[in-house]
N, CA and C atoms as an extended XYZ file, in Angstrom:
264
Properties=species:S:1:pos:R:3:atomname:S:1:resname:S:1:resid:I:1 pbc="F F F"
N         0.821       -1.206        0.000 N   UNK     1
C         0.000        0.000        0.000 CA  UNK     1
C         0.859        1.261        0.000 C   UNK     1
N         1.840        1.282        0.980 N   UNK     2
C         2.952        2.419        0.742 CA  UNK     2
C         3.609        3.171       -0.470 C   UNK     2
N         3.926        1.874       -1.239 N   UNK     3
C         4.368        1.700       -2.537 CA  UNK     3
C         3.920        2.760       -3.503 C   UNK     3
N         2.066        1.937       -3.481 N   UNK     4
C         1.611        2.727       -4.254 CA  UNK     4
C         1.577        4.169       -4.552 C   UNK     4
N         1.543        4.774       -2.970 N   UNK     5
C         1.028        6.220       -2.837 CA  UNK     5
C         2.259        7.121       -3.585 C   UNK     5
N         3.923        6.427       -3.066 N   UNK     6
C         5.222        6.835       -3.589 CA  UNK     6
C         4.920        7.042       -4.830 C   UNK     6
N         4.750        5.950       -5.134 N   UNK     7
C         4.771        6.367       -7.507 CA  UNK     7
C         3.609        7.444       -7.663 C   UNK     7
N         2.750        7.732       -7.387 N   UNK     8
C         1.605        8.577       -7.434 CA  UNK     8
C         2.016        9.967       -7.118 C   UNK     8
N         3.310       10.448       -5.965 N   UNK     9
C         3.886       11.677       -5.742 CA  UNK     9
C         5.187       11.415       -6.631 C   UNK     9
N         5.669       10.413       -7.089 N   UNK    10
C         6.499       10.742       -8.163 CA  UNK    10
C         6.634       11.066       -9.361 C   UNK    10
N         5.253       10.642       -9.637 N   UNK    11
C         4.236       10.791      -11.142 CA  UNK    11
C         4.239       12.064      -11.073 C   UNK    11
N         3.509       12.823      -10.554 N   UNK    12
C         3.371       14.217      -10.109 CA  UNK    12
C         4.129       15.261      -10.043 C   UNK    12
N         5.046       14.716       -9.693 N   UNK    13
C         6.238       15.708       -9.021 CA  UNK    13
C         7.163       15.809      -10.498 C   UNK    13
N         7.365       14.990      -11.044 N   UNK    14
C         8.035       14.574      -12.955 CA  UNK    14
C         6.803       15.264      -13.380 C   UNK    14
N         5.721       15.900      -13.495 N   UNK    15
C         4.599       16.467      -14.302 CA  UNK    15
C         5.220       17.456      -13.830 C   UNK    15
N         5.080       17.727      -12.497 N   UNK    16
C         5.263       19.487      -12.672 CA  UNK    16
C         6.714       20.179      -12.798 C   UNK    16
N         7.826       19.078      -12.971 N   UNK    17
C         8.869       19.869      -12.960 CA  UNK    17
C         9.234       20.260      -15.161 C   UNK    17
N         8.251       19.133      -15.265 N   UNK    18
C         7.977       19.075      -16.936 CA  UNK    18
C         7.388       20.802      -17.302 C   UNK    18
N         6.263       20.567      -16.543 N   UNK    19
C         5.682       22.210      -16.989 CA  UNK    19
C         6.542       23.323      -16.630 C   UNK    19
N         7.099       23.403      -15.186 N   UNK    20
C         8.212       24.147      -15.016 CA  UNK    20
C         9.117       24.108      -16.384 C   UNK    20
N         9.626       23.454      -16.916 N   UNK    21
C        10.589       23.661      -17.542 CA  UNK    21
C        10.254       24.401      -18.924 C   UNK    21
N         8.962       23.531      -19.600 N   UNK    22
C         8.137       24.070      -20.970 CA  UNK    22
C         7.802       26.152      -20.621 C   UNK    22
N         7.339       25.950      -19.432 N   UNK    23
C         7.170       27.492      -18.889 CA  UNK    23
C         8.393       28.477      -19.454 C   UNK    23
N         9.806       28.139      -18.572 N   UNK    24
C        10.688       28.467      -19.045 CA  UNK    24
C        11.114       28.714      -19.971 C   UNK    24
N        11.259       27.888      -20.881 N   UNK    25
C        11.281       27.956      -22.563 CA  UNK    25
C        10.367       29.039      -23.161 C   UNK    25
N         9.409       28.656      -22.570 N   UNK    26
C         8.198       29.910      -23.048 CA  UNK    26
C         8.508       30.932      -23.190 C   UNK    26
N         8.791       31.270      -21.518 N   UNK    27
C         9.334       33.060      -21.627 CA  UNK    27
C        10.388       33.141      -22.217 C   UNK    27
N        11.697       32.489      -22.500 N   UNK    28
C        12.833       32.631      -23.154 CA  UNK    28
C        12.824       32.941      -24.539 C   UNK    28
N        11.861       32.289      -24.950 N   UNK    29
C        11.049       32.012      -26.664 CA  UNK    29
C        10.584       33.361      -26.922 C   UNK    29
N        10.088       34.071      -26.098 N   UNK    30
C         9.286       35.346      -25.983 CA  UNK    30
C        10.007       36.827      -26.061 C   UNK    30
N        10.670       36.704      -24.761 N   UNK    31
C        12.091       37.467      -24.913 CA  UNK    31
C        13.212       37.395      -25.950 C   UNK    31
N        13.136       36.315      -26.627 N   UNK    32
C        14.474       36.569      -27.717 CA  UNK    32
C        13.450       36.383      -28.754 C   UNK    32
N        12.046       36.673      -29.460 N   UNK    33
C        11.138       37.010      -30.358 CA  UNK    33
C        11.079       38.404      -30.371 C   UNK    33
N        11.021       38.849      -28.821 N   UNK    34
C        10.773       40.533      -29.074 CA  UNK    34
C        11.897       40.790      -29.369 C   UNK    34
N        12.952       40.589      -28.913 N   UNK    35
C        14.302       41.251      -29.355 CA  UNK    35
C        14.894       41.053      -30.801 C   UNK    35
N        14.371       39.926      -31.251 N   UNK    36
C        14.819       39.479      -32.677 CA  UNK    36
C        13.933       39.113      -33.956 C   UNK    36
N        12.949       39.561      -33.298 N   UNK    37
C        11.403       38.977      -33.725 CA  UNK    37
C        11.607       39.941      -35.268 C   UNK    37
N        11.421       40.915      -35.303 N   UNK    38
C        11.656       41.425      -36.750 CA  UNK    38
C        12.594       41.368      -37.765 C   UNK    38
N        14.449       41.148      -37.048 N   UNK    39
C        14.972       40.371      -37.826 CA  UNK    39
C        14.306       39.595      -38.750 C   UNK    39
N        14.266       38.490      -37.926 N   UNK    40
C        13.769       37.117      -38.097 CA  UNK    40
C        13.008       37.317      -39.510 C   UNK    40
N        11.377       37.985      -39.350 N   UNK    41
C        10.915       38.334      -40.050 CA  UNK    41
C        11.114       39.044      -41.639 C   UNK    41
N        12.201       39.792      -41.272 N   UNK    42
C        12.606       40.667      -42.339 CA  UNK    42
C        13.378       39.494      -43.128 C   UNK    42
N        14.145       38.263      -42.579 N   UNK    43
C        15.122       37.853      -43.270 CA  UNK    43
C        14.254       36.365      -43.963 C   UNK    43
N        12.732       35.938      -43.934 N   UNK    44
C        12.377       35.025      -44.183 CA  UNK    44
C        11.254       36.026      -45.451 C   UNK    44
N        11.010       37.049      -45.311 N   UNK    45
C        10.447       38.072      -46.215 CA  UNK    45
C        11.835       38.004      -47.383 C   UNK    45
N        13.307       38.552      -46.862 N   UNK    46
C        14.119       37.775      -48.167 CA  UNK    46
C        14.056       37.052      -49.245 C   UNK    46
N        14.174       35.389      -48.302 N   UNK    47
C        13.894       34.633      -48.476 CA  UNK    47
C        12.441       34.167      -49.624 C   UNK    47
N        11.511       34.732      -48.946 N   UNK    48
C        10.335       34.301      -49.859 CA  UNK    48
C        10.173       35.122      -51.045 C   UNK    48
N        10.160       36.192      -50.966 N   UNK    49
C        10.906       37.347      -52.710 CA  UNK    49
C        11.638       36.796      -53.238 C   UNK    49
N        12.672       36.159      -53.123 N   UNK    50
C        13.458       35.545      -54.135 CA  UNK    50
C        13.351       34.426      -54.400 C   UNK    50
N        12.771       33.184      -53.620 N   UNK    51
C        11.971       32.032      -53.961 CA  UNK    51
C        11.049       32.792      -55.284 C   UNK    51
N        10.373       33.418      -55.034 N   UNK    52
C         9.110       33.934      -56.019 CA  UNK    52
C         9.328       34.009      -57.023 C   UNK    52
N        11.173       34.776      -57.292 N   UNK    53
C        11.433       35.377      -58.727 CA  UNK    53
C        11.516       36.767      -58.086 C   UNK    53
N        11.265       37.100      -57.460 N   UNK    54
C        11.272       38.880      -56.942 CA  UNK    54
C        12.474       39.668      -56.813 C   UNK    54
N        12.418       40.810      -56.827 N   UNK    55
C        13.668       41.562      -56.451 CA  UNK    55
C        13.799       41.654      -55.387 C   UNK    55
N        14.566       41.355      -54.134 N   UNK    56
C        14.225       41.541      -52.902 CA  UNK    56
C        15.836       42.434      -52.341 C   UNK    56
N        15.926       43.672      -53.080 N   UNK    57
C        16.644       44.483      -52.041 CA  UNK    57
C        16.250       45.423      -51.341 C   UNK    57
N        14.715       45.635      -51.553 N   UNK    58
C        14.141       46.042      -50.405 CA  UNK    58
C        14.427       45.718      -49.023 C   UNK    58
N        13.930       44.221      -49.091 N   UNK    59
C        13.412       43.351      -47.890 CA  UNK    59
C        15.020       42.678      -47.353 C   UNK    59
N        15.830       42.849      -48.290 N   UNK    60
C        17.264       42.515      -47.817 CA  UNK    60
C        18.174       44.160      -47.074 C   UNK    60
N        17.463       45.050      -47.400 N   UNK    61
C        17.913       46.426      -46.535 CA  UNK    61
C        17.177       47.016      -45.648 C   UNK    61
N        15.879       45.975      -45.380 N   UNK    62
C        15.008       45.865      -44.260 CA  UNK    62
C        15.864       44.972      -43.109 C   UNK    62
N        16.232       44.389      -43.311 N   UNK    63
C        16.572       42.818      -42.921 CA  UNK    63
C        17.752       43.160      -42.428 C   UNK    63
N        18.835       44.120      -42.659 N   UNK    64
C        20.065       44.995      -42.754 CA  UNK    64
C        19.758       45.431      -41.409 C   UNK    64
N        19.009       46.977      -41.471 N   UNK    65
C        18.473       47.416      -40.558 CA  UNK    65
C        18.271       46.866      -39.257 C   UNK    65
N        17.329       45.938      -39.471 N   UNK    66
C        16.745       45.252      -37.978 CA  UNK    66
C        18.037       44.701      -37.631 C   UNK    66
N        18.976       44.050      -38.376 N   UNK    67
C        20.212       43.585      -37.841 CA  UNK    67
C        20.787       44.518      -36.781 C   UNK    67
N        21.007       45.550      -37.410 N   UNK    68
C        21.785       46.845      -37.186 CA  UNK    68
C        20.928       47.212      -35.756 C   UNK    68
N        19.859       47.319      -35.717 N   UNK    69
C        18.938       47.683      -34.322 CA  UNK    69
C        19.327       46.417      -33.404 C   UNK    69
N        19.499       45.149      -33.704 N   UNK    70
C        19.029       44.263      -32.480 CA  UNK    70
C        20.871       44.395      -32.239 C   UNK    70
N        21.990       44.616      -33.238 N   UNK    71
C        22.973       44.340      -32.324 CA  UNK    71
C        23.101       45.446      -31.395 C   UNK    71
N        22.581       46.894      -31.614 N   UNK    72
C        22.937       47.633      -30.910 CA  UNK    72
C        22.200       47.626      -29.709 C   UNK    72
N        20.944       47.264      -29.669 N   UNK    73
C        20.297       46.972      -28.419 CA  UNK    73
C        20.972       45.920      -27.526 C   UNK    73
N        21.231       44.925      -27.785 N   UNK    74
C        21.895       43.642      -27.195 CA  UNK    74
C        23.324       44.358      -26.813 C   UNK    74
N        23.952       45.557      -27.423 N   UNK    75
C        25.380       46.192      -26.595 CA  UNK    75
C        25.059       47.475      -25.388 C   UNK    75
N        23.838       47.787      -26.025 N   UNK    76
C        23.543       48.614      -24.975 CA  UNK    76
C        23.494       48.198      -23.495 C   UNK    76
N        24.299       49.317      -22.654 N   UNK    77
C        24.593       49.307      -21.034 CA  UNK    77
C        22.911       49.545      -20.384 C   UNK    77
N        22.539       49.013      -20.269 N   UNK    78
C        21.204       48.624      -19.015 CA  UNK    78
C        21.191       48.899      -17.441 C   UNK    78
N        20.982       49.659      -17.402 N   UNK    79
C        20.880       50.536      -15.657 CA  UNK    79
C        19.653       50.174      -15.614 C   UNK    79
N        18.869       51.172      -14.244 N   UNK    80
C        18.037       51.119      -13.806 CA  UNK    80
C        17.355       52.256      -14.107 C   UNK    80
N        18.418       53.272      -14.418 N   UNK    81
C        17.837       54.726      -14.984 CA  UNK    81
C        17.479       54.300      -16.488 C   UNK    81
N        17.962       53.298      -17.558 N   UNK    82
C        17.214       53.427      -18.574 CA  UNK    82
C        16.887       52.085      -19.385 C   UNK    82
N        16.625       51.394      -18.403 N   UNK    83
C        16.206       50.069      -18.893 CA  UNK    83
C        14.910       50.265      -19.529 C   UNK    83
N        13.597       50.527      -19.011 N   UNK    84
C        12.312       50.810      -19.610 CA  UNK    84
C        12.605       51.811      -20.857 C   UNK    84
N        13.823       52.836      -21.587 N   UNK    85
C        13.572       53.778      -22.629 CA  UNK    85
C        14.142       52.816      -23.305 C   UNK    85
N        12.849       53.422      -24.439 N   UNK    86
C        13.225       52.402      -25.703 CA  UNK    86
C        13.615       53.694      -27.064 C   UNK    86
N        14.508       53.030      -27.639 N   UNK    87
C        15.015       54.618      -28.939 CA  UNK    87
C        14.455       54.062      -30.253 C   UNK    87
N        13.796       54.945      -30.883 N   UNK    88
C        13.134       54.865      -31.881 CA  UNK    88
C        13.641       55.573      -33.193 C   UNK    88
């Protein structure tokens, strides 16, 4: 009878350290989307213009750009005085 109850809090306890972890990922997934999320975007917009046949130096000096924004954000010094300003 002991037995049983053990596997039943071990079952459990492996579920929630599972969701803990998927959680994690989540927000990580989230945070490096906002930060890179338009990259990303700009460089699969590339991608699909020139699959097409298209001219894509638009979307390749779009794609430039967002580069150019996410490295400088990712070097930027982060205080407490200007963590929340964002430069536009």
């Amino acid at each position: 009878m002991l037995n049983i109850g053990l596997k039943k809090n071990a079952r459990g306890q492996g579920m929630t350290e599972y969701i803990i972890i998927v959680a994690l990922i989540a927000v990580a997934a989230i945070g490096v989307f906002r930060y890179f999320g338009n990259t990303a975007r700009a460089q699969v917009a590339v991608a699909a213009a020139e699959l097409g046949g298209q001219d894509s130096k638009t979307a390749r000096t779009g794609a430039t750009s967002n580069g150019t924004k996410a490295v400088t954000e990712g070097t930027t010094n982060k205080t407490l005085n200007n963590f929340e300003q964002q430069k536009q």
